[in-house]
C-alpha positions, -999 to 999 in steps of 0.1 A, spaced: -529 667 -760 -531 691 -731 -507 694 -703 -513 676 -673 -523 697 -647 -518 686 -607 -533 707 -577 -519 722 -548 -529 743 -521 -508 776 -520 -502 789 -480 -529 812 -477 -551 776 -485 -561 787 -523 -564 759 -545 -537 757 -576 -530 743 -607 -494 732 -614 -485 726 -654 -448 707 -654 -427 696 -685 -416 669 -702 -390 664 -673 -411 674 -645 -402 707 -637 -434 737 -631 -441 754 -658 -469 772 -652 -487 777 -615 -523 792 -617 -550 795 -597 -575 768 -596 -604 799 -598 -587 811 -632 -578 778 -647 -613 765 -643 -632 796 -654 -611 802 -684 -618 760 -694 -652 766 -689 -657 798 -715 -636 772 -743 -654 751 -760 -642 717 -771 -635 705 -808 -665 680 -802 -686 709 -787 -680 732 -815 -689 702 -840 -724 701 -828 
């Protein structure tokens, strides 16, 4: 399963995506502009199926 993934806002207002571990710490912070572009060019399991 994929890490879970909360957003935050970073100072300058940019939205971000925060991966944490198992015992909550970040483990990754990206922007919310990368993140979502690079989920959009993957292409599921289920999609790849069809």
């Amino acid at each position: 399963m994929a890490a879970k993934r909360t957003t935050h806002r970073s100072s300058s207002g940019k939205k971000l995506y925060a991966v944490r571990d198992a015992k909550g710490r970040f483990k990754d912070i990206q922007s919310y502009k990368r993140a979502h572009s690079a989920d959009i060019r993957r292409k599921s399991k289920a999609e790849k199926a069809k």
